[in-house]
ROTOR-418459 format. One record per residue (C-alpha): x, y, z; residue number from 1; residue in one letter. Coordinates in nm, 2 decimals, padded with zeros to 4 digits. Layout:
<recs>
+--------+--------+--------+-----+-----+
!      u !      v !      w !   n ! res !
+--------+--------+--------+-----+-----+
!      X !      Y !      Z ! NUM !   A !
...
+--------+--------+--------+-----+-----+
</recs>
This chain:
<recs>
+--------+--------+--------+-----+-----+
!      u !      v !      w !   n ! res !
+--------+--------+--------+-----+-----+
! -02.39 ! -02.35 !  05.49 !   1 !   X !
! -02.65 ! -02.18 !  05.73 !   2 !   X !
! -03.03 ! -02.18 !  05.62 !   3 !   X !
! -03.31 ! -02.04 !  05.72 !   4 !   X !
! -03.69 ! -02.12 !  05.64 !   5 !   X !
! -03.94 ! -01.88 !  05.60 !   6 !   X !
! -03.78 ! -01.64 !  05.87 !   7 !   X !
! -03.94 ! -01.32 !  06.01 !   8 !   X !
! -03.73 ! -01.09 !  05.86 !   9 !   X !
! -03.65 ! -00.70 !  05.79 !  10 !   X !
! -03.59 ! -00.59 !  05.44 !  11 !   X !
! -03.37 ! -00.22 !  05.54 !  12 !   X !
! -03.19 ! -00.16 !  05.26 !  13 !   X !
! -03.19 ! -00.14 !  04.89 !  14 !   X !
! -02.95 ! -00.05 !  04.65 !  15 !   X !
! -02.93 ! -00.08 !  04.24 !  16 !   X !
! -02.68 ! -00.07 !  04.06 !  17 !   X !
! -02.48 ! -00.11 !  03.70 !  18 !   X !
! -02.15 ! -00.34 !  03.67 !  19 !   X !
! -01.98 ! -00.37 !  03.40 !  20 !   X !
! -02.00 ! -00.73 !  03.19 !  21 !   X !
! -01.74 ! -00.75 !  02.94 !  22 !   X !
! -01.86 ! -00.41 !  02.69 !  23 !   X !
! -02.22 ! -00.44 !  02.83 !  24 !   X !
! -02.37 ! -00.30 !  03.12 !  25 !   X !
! -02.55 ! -00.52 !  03.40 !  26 !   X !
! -02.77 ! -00.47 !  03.65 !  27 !   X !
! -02.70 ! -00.54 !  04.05 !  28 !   X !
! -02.90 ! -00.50 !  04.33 !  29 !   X !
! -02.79 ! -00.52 !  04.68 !  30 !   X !
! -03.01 ! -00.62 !  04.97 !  31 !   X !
! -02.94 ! -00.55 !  05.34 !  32 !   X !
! -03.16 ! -00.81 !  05.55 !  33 !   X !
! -03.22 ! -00.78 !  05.92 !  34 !   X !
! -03.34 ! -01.10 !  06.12 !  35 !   X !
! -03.32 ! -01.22 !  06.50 !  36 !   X !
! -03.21 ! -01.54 !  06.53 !  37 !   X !
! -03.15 ! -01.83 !  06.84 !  38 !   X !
! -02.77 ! -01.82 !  06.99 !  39 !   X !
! -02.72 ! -02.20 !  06.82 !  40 !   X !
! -02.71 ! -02.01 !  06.52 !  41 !   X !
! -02.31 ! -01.94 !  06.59 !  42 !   X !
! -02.28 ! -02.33 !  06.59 !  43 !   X !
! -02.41 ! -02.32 !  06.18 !  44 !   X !
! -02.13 ! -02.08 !  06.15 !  45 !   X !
! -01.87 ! -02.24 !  06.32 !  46 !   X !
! -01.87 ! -02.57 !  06.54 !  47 !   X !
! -01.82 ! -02.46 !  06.90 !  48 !   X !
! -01.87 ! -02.09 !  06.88 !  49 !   X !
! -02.15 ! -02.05 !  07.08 !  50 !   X !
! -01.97 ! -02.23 !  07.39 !  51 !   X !
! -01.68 ! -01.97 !  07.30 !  52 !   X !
! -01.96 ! -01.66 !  07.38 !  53 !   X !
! -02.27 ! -01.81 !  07.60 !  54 !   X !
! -02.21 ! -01.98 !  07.94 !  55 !   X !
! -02.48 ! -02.22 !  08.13 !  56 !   X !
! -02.71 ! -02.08 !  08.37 !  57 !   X !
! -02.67 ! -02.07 !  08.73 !  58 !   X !
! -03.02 ! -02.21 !  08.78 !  59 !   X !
! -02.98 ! -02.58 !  08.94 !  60 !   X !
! -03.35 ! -02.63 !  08.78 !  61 !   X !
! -03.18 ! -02.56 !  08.41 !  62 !   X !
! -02.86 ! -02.72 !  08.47 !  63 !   X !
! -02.99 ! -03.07 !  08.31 !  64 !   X !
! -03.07 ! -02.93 !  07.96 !  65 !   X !
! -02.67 ! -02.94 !  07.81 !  66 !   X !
! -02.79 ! -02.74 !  07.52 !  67 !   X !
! -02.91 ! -02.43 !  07.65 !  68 !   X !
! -02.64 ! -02.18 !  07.71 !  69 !   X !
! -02.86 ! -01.81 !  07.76 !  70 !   X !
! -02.64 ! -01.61 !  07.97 !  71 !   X !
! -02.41 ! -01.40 !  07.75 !  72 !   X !
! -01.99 ! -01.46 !  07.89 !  73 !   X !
! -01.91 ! -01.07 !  07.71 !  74 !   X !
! -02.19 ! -00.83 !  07.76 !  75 !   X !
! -01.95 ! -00.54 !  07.65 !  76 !   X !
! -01.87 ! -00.76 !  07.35 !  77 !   X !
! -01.89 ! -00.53 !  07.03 !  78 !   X !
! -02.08 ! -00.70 !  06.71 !  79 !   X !
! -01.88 ! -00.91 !  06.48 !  80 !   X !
! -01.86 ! -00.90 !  06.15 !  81 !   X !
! -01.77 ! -01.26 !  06.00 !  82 !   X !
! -01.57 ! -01.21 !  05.68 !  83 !   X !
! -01.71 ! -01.49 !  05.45 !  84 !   X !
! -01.89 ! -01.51 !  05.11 !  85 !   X !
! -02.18 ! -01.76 !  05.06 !  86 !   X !
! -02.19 ! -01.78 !  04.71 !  87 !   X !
! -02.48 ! -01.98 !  04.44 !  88 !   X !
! -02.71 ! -01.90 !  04.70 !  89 !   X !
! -03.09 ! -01.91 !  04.68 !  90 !   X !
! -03.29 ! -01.65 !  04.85 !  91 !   X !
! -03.66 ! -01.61 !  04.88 !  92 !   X !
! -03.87 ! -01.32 !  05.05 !  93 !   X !
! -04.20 ! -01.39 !  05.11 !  94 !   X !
! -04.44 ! -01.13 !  05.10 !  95 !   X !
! -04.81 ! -01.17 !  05.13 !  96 !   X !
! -05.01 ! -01.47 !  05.23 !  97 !   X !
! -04.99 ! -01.62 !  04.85 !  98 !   X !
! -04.70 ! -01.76 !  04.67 !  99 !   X !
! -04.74 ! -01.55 !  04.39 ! 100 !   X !
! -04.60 ! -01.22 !  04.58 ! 101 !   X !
! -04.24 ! -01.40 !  04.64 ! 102 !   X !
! -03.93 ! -01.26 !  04.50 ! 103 !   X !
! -03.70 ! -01.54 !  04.47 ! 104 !   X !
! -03.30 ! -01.45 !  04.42 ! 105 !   X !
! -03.12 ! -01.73 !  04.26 ! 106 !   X !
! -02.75 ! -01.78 !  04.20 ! 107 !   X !
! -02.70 ! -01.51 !  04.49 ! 108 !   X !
! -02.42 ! -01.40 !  04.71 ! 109 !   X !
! -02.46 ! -01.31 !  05.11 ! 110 !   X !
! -02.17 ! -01.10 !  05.25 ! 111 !   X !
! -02.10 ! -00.87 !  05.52 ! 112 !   X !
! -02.25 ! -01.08 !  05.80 ! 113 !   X !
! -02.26 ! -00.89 !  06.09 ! 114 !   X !
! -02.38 ! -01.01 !  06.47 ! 115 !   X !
! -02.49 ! -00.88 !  06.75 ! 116 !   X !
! -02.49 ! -01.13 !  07.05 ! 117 !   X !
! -02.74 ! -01.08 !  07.32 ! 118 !   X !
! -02.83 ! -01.20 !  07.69 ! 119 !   X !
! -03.09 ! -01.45 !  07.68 ! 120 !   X !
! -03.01 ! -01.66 !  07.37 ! 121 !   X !
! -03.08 ! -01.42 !  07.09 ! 122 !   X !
! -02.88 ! -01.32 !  06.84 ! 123 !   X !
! -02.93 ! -01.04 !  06.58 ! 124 !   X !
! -02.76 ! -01.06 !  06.27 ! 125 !   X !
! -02.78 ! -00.84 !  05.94 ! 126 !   X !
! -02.58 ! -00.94 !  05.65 ! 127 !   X !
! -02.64 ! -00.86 !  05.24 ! 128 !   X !
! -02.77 ! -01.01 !  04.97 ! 129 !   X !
! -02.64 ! -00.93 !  04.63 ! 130 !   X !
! -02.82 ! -01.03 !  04.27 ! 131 !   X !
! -02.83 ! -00.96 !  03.94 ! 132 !   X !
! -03.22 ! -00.88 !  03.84 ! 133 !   X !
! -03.37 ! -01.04 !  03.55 ! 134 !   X !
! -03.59 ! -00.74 !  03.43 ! 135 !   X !
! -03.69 ! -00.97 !  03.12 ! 136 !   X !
! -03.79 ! -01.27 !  03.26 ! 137 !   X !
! -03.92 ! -01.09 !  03.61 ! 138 !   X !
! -04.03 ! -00.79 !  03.55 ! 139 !   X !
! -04.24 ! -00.70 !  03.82 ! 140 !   X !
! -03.97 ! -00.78 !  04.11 ! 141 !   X !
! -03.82 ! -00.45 !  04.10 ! 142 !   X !
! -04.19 ! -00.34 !  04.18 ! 143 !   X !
! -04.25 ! -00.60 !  04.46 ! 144 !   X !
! -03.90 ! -00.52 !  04.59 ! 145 !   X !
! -04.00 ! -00.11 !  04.64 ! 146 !   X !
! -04.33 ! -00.28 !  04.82 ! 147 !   X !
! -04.16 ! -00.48 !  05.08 ! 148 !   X !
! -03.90 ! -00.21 !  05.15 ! 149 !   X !
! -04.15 !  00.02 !  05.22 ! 150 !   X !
! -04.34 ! -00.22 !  05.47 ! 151 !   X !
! -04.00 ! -00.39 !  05.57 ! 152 !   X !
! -04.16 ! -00.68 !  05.76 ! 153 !   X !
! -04.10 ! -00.99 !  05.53 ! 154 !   X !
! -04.03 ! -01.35 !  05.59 ! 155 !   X !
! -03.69 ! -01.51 !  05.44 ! 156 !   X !
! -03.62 ! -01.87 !  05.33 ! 157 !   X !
! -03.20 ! -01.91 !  05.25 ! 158 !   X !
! -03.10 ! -02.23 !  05.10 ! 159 !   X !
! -02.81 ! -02.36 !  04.92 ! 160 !   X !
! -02.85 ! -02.44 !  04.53 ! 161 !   X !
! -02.67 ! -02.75 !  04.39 ! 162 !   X !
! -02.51 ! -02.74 !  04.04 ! 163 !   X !
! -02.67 ! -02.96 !  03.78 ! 164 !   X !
! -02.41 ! -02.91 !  03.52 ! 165 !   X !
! -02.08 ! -02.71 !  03.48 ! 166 !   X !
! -02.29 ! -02.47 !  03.22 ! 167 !   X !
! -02.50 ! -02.36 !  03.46 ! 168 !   X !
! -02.23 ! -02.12 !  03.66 ! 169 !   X !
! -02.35 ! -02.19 !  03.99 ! 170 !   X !
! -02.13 ! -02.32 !  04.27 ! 171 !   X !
! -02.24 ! -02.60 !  04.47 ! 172 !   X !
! -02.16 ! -02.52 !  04.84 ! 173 !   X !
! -02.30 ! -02.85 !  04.99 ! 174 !   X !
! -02.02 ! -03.12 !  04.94 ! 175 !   X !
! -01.64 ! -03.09 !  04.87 ! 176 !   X !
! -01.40 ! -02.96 !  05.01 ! 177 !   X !
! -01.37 ! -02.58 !  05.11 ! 178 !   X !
! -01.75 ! -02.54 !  05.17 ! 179 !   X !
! -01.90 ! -02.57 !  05.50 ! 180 !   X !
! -01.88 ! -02.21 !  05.74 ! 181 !   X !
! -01.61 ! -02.41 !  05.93 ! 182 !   X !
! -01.26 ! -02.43 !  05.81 ! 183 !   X !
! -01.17 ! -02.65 !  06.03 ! 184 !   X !
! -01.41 ! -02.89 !  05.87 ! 185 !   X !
! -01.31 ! -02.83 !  05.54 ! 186 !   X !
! -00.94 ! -02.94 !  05.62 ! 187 !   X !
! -01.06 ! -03.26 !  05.82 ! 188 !   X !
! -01.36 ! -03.34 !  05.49 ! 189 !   X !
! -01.03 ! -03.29 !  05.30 ! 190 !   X !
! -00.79 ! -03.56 !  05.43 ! 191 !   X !
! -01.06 ! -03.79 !  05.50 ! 192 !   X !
! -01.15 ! -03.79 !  05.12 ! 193 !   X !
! -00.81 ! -03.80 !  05.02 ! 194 !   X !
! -00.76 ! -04.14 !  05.26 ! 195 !   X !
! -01.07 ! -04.27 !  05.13 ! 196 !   X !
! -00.96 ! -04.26 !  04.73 ! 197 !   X !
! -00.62 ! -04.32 !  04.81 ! 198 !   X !
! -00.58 ! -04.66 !  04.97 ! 199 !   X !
! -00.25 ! -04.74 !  05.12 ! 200 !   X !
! -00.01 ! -04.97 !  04.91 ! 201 !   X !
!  00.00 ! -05.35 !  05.02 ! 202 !   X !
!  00.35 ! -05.41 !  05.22 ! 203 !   X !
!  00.58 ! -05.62 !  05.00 ! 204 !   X !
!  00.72 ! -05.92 !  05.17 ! 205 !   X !
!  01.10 ! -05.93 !  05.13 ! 206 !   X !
!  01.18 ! -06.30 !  05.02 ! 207 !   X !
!  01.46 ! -06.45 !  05.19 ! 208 !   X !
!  01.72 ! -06.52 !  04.94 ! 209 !   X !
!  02.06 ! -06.72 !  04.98 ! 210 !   X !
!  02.36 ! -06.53 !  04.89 ! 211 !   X !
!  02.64 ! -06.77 !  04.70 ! 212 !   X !
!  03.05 ! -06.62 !  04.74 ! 213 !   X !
!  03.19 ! -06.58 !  04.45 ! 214 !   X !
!  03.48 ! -06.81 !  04.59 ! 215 !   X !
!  03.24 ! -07.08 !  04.73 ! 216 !   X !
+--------+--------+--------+-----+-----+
</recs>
């Protein structure tokens, strides 16, 4: 999965909410964040996707550094909206210049990943975060959430959160199969596991055996 690491960010949307658990009400909160990122970004997504959109420059000068691709192949292109879920996600917003002001989101979900490429290298991308508050054991995040809407300049760090035991409900999207932003991947991590705890059987050696007639 993408991450990101204390990111200049924009928090531009926030929405609570009740679901249903079981007979119980819960509570939800939805987060839209907006951040600019660099074009090698699409590659976190999907191996070969920024080739797909970003060409090499026509500048002899630049021509030597293979990895930078700024010049935009479909300036007309609309933004696209990659239809994934990144689920047992960690997100924190950092607001402040102490730790202390953070608001971390565990066991999150991001969804609804839209992108807008642009020329240059840049690519802007909003996508949302959704969370179910702890008003117990956080009480004050609902507060320091209204803050940082308000101000909307924050910094975000998005990480991946590995599952210490089946209790704890949280899907570990680092290893297996059917976990990486690439499909393709997925299917290749996939056979190479299955080849690797399946070995092949031995080939049997057909002894050579003399065959007696019955008349003989």
């Amino acid at each position: 999965m993408w991450k990101l690491a204390r990111k200049d960010a924009q928090l531009l949307h926030m929405n609570t909410r009740t679901e249903k658990a079981g007979d119980e009400d819960r509570l939800a909160c939805d987060l839209k964040i907006g951040i600019t990122v660099p074009n090698t970004f699409l590659d976190e997504l999907c191996l070969g996707l920024r080739a797909a959109f970003y060409n090499r420059p026509a500048d002899k000068d630049l021509l030597d550094q293979e990895d930078h691709r700024p010049v935009l192949s479909f300036p007309q292109l609309a933004p696209i909206e990659w239809d994934r879920d990144w689920t047992g996600v960690r997100v924190t917003l950092h607001y402040g210049v102490r730790d202390d002001g953070d608001v971390v989101l565990d066991v999150a979900t991001i969804n609804k990943l839209a992108l807008t490429l642009k020329d240059g290298g840049s690519v802007e991308a909003r996508f949302r975060v959704q969370w179910h508050p702890d008003v117990d054991e956080h009480p004050e995040y609902m507060g320091k959430l209204a803050a940082m809407l308000e101000n909307r300049q924050i910094s975000i760090t998005v990480e991946q959160i590995e599952r210490e035991s089946a209790d704890e409900g949280v899907i570990d999207g680092t290893t297996g199969p059917k976990t990486s932003s690439n499909p393709a991947m997925d299917d290749a991590e996939a056979q190479a596991g299955d080849a690797t705890l399946t070995p092949p059987e031995p080939t049997k050696r057909r002894r050579a055996r003399a065959t007696i007639g019955a008349d003989a």
